[in-house]
DSSP file (Angstrom, degrees, kcal/mol; ACC not computed):
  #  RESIDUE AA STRUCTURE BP1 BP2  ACC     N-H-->O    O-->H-N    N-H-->O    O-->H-N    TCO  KAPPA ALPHA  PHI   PSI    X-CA   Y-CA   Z-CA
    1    1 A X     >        0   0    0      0, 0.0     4,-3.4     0, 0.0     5,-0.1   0.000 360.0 360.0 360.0 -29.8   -5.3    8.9    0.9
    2    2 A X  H  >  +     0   0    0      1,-0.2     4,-1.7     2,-0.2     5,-0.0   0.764 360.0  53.2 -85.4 -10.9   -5.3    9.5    4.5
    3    3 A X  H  > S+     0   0    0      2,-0.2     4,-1.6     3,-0.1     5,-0.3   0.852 107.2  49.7 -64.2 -40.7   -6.7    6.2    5.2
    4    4 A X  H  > S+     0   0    0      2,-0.2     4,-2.1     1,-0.2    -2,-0.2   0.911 115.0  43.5 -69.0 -36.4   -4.2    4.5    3.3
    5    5 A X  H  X S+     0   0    0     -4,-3.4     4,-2.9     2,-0.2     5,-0.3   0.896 106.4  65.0 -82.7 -17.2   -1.5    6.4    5.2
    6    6 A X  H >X S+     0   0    0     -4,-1.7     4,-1.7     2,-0.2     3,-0.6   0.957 108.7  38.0 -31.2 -96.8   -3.4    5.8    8.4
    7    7 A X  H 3X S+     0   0    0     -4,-1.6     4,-1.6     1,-0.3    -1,-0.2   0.837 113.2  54.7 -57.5 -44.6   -2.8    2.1    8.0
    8    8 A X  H >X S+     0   0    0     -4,-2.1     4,-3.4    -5,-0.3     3,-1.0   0.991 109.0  54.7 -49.0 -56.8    1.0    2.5    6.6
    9    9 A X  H << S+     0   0    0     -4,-2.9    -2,-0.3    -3,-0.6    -1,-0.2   0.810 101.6  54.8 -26.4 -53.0    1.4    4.6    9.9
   10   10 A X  H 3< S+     0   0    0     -4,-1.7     3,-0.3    -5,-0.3    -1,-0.3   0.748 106.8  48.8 -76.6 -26.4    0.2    1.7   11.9
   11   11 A X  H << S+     0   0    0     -4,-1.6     2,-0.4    -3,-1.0    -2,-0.2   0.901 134.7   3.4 -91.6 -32.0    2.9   -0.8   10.4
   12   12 A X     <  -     0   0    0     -4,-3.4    -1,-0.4     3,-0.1     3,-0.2  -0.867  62.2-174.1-158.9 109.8    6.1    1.8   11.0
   13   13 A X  S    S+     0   0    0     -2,-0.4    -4,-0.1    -3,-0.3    -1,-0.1   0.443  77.3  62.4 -95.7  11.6    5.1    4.7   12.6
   14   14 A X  S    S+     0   0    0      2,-0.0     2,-0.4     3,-0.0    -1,-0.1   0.638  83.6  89.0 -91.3   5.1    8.6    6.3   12.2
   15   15 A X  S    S-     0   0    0     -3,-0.2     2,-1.5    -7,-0.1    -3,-0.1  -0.776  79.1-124.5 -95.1 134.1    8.7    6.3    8.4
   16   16 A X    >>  -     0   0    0     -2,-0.4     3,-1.5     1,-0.2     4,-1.3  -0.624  24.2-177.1 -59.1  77.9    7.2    9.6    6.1
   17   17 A X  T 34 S+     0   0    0     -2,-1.5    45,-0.4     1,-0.2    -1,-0.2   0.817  74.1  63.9 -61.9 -26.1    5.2    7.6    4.5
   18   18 A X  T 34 S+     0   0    0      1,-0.2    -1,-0.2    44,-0.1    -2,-0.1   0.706 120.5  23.7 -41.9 -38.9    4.1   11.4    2.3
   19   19 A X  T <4 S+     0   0    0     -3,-1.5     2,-0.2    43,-0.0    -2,-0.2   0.645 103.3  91.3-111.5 -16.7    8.0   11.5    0.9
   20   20 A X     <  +     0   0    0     -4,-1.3    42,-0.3     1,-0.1    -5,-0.0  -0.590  37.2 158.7-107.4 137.4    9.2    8.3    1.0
   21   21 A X        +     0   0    0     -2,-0.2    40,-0.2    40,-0.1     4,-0.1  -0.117  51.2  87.5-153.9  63.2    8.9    6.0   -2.0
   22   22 A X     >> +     0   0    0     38,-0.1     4,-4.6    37,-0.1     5,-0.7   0.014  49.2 147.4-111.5  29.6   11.3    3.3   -1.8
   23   23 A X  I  4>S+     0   0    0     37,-3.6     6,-4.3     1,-0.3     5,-1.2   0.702  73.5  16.7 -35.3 -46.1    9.2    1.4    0.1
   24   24 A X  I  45S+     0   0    0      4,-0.2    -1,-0.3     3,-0.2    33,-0.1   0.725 119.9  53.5 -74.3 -56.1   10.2   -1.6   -1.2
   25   25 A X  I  45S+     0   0    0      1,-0.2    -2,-0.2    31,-0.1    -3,-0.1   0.589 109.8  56.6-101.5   0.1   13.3   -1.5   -2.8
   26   26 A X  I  <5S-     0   0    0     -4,-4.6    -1,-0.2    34,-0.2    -3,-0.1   0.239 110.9-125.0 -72.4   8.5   14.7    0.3    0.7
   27   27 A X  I   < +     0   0    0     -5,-0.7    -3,-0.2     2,-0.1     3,-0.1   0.950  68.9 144.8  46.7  46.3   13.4   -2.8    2.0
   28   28 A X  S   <S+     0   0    0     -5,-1.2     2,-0.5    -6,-0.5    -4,-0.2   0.921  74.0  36.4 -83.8 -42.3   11.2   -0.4    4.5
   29   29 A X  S    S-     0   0    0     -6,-4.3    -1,-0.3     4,-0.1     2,-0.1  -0.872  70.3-172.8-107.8 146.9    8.3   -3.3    4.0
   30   30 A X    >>  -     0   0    0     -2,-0.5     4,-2.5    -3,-0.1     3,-1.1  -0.337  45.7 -70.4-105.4-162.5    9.0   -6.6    3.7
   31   31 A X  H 3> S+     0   0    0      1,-0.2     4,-1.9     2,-0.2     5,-0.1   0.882 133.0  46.3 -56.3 -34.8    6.1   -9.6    2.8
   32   32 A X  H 3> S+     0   0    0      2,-0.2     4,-1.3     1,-0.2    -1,-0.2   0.741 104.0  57.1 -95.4   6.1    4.4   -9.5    5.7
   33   33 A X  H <> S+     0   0    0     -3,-1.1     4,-1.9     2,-0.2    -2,-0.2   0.710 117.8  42.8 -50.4 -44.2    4.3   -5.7    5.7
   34   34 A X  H  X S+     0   0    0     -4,-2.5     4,-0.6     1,-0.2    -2,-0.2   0.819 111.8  49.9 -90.8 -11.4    2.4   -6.4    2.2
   35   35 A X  H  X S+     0   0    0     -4,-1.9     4,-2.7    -5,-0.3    -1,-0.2   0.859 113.8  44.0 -88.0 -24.3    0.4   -9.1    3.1
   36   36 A X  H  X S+     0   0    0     -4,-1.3     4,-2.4     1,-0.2     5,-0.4   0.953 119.6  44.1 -58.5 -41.2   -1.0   -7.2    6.2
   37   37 A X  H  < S+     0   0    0     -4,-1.9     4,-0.3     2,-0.3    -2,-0.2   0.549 106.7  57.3 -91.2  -3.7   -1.4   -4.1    4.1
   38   38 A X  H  X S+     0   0    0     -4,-0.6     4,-3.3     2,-0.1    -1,-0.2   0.829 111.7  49.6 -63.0 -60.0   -2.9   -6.3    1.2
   39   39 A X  H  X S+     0   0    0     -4,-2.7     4,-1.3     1,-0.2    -2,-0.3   0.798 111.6  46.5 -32.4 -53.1   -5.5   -7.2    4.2
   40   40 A X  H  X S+     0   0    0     -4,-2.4     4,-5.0     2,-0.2    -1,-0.2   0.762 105.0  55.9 -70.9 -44.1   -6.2   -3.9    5.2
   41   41 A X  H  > S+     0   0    0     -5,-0.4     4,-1.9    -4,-0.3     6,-1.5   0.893 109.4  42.4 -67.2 -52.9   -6.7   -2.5    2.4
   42   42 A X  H >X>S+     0   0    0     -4,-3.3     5,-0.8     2,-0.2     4,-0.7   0.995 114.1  56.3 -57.2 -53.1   -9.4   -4.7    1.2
   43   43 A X  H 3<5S+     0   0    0     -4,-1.3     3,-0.3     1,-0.2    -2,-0.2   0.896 120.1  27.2 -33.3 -69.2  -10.8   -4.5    4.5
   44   44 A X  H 3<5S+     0   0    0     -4,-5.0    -1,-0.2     1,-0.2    -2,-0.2   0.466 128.6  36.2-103.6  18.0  -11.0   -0.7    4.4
   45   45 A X  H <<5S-     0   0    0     -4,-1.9    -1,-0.2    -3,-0.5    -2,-0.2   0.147  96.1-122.4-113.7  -3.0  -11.4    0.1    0.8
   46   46 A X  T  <5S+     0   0    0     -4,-0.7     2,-0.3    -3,-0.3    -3,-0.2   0.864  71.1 129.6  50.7  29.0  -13.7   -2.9   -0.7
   47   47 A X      < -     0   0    0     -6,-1.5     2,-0.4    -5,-0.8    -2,-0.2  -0.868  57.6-137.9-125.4 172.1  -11.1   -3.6   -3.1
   48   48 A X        -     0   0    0     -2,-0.3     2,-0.5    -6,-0.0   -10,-0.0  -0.958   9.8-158.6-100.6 118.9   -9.0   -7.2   -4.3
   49   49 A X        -     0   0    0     -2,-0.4    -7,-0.1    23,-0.0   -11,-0.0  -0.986  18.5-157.7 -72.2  95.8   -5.5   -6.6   -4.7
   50   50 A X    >>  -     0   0    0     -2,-0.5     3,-0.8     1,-0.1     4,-0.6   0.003  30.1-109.6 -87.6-165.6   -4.9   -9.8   -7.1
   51   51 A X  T 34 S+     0   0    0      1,-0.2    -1,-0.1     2,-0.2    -2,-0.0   0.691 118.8  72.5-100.9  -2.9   -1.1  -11.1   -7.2
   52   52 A X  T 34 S+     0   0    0      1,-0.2    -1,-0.2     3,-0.0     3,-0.1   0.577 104.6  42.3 -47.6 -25.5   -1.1   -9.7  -11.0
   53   53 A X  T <4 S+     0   0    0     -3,-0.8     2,-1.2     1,-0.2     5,-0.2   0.593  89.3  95.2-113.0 -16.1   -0.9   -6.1   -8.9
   54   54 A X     <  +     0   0    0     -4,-0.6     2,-0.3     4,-0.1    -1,-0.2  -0.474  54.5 124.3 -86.0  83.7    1.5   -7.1   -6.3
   55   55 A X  S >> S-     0   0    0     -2,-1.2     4,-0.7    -3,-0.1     3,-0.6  -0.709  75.0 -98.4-110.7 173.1    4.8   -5.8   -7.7
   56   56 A X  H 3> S+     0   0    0     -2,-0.3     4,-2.4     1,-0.3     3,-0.2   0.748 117.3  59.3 -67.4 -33.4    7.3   -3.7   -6.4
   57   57 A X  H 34 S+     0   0    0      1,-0.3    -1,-0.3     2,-0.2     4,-0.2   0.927  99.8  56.5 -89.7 -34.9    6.1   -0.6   -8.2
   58   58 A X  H <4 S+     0   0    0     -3,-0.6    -1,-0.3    -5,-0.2    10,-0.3   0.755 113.1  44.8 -39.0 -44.6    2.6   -0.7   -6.7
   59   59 A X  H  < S+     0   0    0     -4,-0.7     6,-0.3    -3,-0.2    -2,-0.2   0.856  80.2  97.4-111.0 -64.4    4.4   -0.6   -3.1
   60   60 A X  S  < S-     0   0    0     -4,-2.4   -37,-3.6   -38,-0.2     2,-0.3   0.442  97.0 -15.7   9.0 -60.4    7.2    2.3   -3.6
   61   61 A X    >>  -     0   0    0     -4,-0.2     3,-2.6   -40,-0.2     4,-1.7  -0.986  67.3 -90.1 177.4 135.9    4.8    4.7   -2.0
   62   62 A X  H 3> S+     0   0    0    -45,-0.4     4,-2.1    -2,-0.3     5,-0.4   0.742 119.3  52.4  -0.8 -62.9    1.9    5.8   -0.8
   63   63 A X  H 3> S+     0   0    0      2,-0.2     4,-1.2     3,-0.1    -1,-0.3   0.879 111.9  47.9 -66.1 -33.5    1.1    7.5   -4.2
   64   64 A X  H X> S+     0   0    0     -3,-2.6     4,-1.3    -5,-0.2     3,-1.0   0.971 112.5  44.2 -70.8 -65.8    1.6    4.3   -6.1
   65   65 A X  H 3X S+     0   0    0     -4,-1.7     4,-1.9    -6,-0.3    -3,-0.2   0.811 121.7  43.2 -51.1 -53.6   -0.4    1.9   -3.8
   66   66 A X  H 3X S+     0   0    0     -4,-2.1     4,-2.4     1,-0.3    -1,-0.3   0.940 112.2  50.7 -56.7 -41.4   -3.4    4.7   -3.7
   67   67 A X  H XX S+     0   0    0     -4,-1.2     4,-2.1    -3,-1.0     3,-1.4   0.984 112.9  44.7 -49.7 -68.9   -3.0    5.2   -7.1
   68   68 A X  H 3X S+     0   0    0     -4,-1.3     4,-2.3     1,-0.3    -2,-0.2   0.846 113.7  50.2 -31.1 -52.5   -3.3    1.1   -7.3
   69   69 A X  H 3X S+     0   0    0     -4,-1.9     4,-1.0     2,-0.2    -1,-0.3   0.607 110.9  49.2 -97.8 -11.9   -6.6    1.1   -4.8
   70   70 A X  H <X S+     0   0    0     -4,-2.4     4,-1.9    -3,-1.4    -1,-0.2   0.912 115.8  46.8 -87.7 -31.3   -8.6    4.3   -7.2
   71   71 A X  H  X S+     0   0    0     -4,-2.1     4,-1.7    -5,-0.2    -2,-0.2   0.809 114.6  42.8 -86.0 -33.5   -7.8    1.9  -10.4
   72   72 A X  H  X S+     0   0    0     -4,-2.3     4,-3.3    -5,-0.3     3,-0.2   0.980 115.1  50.4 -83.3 -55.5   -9.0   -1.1   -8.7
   73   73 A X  H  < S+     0   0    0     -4,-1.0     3,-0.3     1,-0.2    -2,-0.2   0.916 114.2  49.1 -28.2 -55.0  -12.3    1.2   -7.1
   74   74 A X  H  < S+     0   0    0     -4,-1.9    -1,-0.2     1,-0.2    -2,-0.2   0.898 106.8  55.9 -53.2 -53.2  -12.8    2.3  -10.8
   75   75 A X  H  <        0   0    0     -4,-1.7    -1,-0.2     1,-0.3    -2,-0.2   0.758 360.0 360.0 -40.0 -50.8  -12.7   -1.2  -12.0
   76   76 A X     <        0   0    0     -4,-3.3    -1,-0.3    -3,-0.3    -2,-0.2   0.687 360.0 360.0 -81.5 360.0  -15.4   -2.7   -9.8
């Protein structure tokens, strides 16, 4: 998890990424928030985030997305 907020951190580092989960539907990231943080995440996790997984409810938060990036780990 602290990688993941590590990189959330890096895109706005004034948001609590820990509390916050309207990520999305406060329109704190927008598409190219998710497409960097699609990048990264592969990058630093080994995992594919396919476009089946990219919905709003994956993004909320920090807990969803990780949540998203253990299911995908499990998966491979």
């Amino acid at each position: 998890m602290d990688k993941l907020l590590q990189i959330l951190s890096e895109l706005h580092p004034d948001i609590d990424f820990e509390t916050q989960d309207k990520l999305i539907d406060g329109m704190i990231l927008d598409s190219f928030d998710i497409v960097t943080l699609i990048s990264e995440i592969s990058e630093v996790f080994d995992v594919t985030i396919s476009a089946e997984h990219i919905i709003p409810d994956n993004f909320n938060s920090a807990r969803a997305l990780y949540a998203l990036i253990q299911q995908l780990e499990d998966e491979e």
